[in-house]
MMTF fields as JSON, N, C-alpha, C and O atoms, coordinates in Angstrom:
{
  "mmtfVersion": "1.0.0",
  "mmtfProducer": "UNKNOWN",
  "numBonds": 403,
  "numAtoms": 404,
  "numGroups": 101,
  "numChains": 1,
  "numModels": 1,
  "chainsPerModel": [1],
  "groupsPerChain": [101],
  "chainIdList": ["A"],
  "bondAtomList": [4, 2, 8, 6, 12, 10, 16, 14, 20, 18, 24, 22, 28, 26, 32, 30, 36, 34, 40, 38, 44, 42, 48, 46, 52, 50, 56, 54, 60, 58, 64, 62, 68, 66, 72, 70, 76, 74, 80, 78, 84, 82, 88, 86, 92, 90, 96, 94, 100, 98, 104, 102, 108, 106, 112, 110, 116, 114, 120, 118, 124, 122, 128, 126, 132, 130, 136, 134, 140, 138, 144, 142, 148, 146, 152, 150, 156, 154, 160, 158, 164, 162, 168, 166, 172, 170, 176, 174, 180, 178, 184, 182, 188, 186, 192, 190, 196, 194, 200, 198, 204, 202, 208, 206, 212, 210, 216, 214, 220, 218, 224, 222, 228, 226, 232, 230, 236, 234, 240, 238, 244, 242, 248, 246, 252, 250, 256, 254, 260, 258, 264, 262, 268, 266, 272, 270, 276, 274, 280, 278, 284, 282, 288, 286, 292, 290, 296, 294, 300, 298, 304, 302, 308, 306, 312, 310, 316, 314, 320, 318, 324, 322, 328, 326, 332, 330, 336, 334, 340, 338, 344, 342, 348, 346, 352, 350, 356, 354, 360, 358, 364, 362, 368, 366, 372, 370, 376, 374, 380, 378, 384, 382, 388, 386, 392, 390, 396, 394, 400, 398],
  "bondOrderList": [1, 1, 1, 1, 1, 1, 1, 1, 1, 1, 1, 1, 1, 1, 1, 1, 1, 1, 1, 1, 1, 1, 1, 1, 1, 1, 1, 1, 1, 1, 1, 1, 1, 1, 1, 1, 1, 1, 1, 1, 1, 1, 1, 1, 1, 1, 1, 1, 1, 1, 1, 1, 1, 1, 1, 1, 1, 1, 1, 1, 1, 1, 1, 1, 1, 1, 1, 1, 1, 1, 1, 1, 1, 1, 1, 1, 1, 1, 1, 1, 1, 1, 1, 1, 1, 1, 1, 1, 1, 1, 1, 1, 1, 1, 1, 1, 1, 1, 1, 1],
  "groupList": [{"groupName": "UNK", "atomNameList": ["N", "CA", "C", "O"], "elementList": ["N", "C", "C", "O"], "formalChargeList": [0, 0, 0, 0], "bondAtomList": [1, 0, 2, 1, 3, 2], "bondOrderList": [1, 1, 2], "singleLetterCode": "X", "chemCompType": "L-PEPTIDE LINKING"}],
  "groupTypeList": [0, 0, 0, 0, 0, 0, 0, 0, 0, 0, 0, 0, 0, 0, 0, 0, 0, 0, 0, 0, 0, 0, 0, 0, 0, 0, 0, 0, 0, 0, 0, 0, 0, 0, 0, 0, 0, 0, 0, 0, 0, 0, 0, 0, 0, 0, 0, 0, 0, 0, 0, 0, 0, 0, 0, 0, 0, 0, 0, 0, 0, 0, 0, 0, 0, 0, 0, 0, 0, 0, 0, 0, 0, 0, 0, 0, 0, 0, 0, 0, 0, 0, 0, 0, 0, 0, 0, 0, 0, 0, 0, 0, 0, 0, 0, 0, 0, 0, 0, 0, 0],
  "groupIdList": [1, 2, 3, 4, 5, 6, 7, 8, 9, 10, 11, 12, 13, 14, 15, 16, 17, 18, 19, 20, 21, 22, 23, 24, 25, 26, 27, 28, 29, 30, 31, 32, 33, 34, 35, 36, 37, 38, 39, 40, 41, 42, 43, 44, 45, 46, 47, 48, 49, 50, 51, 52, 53, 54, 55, 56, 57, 58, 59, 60, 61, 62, 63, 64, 65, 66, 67, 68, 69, 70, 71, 72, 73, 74, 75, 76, 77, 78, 79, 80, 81, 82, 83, 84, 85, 86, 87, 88, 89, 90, 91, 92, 93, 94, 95, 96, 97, 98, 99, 100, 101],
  "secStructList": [7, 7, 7, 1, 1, 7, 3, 3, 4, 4, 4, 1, 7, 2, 2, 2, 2, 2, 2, 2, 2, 2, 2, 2, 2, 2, 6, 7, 7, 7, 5, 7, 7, 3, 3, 3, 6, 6, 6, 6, 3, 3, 3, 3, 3, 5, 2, 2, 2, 2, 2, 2, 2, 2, 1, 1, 6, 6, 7, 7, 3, 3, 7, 1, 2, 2, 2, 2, 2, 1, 3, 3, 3, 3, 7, 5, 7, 1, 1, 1, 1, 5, 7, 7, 2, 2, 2, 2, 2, 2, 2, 2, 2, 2, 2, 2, 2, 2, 2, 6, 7],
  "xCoordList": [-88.178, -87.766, -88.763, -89.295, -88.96, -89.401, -88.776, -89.235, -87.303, -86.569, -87.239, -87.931, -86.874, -87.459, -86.593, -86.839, -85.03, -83.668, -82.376, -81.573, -82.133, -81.729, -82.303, -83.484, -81.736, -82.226, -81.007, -80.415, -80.867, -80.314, -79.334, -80.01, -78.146, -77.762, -77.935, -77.887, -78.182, -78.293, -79.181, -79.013, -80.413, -81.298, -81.466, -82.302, -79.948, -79.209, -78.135, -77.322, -78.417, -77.629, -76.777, -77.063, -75.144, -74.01, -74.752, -74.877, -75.128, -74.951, -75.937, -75.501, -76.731, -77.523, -76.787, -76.993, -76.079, -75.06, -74.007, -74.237, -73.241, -72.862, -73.441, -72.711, -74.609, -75.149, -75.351, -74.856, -76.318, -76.095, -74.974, -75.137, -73.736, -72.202, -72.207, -72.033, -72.409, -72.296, -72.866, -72.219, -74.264, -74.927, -74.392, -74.281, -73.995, -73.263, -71.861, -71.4, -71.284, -70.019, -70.645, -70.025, -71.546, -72.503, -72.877, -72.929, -73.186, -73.565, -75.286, -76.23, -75.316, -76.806, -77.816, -77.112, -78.864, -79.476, -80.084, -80.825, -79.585, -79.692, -79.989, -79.223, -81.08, -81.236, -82.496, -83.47, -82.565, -82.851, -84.5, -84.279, -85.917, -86.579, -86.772, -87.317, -86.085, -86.853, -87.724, -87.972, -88.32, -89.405, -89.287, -88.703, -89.655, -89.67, -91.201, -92.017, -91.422, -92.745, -93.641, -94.675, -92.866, -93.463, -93.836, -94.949, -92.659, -92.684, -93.816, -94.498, -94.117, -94.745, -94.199, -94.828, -92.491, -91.59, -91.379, -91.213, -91.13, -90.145, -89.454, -89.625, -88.227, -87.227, -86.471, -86.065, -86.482, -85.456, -84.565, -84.562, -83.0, -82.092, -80.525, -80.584, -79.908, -79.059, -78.361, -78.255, -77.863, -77.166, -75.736, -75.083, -75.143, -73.886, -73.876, -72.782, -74.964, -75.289, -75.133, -74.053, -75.605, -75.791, -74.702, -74.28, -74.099, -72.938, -71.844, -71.027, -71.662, -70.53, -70.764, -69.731, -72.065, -72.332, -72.401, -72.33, -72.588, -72.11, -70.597, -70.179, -69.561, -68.663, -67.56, -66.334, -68.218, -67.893, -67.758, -68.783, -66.724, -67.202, -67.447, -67.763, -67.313, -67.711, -69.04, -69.434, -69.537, -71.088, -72.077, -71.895, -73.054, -74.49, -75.559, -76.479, -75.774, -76.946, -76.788, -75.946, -77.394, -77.835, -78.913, -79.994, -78.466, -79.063, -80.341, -80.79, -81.265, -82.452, -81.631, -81.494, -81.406, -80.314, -79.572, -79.655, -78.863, -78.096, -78.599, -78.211, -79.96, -80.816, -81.644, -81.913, -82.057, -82.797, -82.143, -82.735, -80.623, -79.518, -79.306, -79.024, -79.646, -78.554, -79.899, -79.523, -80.985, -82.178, -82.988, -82.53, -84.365, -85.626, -86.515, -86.567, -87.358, -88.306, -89.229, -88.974, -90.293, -91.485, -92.498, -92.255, -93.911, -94.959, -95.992, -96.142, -96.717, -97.32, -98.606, -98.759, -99.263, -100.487, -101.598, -101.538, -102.517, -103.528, -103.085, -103.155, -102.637, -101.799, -100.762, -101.052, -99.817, -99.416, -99.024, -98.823, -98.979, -98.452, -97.68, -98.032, -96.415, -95.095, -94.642, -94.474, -94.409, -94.125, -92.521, -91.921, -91.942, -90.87, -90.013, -88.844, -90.433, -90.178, -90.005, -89.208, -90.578, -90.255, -88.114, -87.135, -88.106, -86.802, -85.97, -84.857, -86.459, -85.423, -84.991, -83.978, -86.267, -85.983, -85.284, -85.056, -84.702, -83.943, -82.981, -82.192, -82.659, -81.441, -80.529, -79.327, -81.581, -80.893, -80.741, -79.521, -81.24, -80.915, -79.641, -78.96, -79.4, -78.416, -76.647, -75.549, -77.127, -76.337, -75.84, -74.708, -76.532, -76.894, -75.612, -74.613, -75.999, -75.263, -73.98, -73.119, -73.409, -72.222, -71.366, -70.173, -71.996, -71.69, -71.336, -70.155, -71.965, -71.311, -70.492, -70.199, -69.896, -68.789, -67.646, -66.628],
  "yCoordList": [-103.799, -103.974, -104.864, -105.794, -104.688, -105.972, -106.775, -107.885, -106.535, -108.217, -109.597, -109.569, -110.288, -111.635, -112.43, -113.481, -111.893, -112.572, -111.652, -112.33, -110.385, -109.836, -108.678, -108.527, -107.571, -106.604, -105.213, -104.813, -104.731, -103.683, -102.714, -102.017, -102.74, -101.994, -100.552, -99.811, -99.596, -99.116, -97.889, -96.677, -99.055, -98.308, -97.41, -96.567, -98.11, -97.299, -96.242, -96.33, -95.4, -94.134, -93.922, -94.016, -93.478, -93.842, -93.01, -93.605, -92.057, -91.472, -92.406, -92.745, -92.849, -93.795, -95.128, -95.742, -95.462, -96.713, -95.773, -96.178, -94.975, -93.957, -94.025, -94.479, -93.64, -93.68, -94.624, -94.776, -95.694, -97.757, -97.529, -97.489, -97.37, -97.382, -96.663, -97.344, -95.373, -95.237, -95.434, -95.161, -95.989, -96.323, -97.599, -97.823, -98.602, -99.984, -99.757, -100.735, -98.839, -98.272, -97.867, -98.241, -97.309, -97.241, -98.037, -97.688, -99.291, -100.56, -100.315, -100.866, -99.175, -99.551, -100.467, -101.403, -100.765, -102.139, -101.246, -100.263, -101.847, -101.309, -102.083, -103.041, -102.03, -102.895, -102.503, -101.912, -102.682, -102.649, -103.515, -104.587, -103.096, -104.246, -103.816, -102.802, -105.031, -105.369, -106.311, -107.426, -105.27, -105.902, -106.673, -106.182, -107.389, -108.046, -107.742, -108.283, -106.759, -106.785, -107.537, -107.835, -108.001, -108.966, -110.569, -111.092, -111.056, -111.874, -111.409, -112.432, -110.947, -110.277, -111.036, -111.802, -110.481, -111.002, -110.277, -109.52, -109.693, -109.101, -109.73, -110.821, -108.663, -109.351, -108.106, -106.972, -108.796, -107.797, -108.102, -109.332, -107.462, -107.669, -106.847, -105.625, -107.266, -106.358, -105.404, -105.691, -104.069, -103.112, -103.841, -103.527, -104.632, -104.869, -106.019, -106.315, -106.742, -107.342, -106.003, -105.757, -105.505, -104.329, -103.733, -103.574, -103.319, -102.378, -103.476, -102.971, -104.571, -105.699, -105.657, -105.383, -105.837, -105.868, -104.984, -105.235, -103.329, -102.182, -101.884, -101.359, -102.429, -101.931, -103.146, -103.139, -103.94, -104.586, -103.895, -103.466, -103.876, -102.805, -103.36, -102.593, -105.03, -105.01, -105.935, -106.878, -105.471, -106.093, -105.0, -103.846, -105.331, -104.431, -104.831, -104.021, -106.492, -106.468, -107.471, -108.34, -107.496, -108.621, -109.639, -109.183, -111.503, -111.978, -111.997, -110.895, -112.986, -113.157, -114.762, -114.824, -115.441, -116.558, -115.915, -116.191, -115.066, -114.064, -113.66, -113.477, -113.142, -112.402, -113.21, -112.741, -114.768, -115.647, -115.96, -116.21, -116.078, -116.552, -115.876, -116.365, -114.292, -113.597, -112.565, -111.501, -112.771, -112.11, -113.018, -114.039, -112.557, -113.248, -112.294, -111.065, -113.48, -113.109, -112.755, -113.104, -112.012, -111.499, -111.922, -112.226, -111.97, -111.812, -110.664, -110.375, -110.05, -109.087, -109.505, -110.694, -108.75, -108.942, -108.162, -107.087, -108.396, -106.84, -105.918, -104.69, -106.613, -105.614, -106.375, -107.056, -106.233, -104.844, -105.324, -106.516, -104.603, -104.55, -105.386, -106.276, -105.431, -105.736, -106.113, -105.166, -107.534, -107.509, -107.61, -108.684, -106.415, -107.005, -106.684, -107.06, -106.226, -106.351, -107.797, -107.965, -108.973, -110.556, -110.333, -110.911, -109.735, -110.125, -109.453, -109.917, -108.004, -107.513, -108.014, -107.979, -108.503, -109.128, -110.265, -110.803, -111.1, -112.03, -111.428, -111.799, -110.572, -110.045, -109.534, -109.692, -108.851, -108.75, -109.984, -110.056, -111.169, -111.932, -112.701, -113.328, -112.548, -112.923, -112.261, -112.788, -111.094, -109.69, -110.104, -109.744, -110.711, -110.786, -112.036, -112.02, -112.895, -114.497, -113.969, -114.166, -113.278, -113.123, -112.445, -112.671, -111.758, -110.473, -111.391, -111.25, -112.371, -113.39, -114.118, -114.688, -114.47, -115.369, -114.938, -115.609],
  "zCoordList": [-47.978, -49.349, -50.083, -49.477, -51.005, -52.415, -52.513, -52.779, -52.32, -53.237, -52.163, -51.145, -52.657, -51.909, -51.568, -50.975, -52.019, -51.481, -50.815, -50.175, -50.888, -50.108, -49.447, -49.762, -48.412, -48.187, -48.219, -47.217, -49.41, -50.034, -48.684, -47.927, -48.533, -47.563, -48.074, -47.092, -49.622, -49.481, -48.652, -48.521, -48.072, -47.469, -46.171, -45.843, -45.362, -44.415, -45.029, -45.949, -44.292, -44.548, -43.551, -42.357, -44.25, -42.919, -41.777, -40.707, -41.839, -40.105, -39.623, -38.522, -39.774, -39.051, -38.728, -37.681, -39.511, -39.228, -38.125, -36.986, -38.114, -37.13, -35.704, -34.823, -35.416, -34.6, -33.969, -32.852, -34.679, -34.382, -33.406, -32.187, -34.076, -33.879, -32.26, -31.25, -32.245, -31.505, -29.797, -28.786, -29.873, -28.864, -28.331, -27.126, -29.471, -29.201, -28.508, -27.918, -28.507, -27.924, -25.958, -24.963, -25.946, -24.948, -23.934, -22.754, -24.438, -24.134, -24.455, -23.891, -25.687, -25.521, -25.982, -26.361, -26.17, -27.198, -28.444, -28.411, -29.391, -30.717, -31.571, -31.677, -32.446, -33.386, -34.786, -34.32, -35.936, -36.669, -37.345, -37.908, -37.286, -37.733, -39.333, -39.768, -40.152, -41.673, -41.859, -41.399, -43.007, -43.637, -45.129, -46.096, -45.123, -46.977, -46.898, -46.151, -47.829, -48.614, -48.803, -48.206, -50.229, -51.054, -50.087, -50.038, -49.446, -48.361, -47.243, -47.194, -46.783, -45.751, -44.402, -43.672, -44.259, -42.849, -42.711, -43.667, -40.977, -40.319, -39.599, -39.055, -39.585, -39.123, -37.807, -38.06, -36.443, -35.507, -35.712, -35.66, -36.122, -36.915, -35.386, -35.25, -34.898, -33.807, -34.955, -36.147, -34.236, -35.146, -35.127, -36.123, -34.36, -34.798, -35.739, -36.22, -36.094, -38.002, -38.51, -39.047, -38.476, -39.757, -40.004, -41.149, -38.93, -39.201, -39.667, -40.436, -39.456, -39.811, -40.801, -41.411, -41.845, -43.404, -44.031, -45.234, -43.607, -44.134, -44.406, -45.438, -42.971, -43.336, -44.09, -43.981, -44.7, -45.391, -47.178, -47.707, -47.767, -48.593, -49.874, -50.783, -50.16, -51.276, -51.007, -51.694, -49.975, -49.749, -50.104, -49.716, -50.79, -51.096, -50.634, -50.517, -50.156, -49.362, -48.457, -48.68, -47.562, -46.483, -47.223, -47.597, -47.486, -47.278, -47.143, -46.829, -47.282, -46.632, -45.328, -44.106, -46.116, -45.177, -44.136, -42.939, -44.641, -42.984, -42.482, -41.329, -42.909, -42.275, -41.102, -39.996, -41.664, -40.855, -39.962, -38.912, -40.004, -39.315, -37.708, -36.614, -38.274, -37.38, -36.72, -36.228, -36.709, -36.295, -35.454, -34.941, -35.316, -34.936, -35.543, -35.592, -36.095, -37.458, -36.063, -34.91, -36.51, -36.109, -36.983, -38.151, -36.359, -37.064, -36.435, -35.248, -37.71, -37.731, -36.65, -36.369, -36.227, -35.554, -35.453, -36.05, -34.903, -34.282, -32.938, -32.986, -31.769, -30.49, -29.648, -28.664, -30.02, -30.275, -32.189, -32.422, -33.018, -34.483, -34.697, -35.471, -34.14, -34.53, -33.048, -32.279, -32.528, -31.083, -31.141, -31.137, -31.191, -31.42, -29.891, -29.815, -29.118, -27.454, -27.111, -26.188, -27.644, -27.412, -28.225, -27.751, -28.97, -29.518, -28.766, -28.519, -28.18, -27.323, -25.923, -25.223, -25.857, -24.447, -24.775, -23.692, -25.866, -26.328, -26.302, -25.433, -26.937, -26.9, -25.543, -25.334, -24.694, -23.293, -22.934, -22.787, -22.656, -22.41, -22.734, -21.923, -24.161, -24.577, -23.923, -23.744, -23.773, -23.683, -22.001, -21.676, -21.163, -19.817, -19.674, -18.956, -20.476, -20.202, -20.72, -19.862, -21.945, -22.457, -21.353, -21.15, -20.811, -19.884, -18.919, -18.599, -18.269, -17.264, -17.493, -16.442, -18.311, -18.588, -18.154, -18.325]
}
């Protein structure tokens, strides 16, 4: 996106929020990377943020604050592009410890 303070949920389209949906039903790892443009951030974002703020219905965008909150920012590089395999492997990790409790 351009804005420099939220990121527009219209830019997901339900069956893709659907799908999110359904792999997370799975136990699969699912997740979303945004970009702010103008900012030049990415962000690995989990699909169950996304889908919690979609099916929220009088919400239209995600934060840039929720966004910092509930992700791990990335930075761009030369190799690999976008490392965003460091966030997934955060996320299993995360996924790993909950799972033990």
């Amino acid at each position: 996106t351009r804005n420099k303070t939220n990121f527009p949920l219209k830019n997901f389209h339900e069956h893709q929020i659907y799908h999110l949906d359904e792999c997370l039903k799975q136990s699969g790892i699912c997740f979303t990377i945004i970009r702010f443009t103008s900012l030049q951030r990415y962000f690995v974002l989990p699909a169950s943020f996304v889908i919690k703020a979609w099916k929220e219905k009088d919400k239209s965008s995600m934060t840039l604050k929720e966004i910092e909150a509930n992700s791990i920012e990335i930075k761009s590089g030369f190799h690999p592009t976008l490392p965003y395999l460091i966030a997934v492997d955060h996320f299993i990790s995360e996924w790993k410890v909950k799972n033990d409790e």
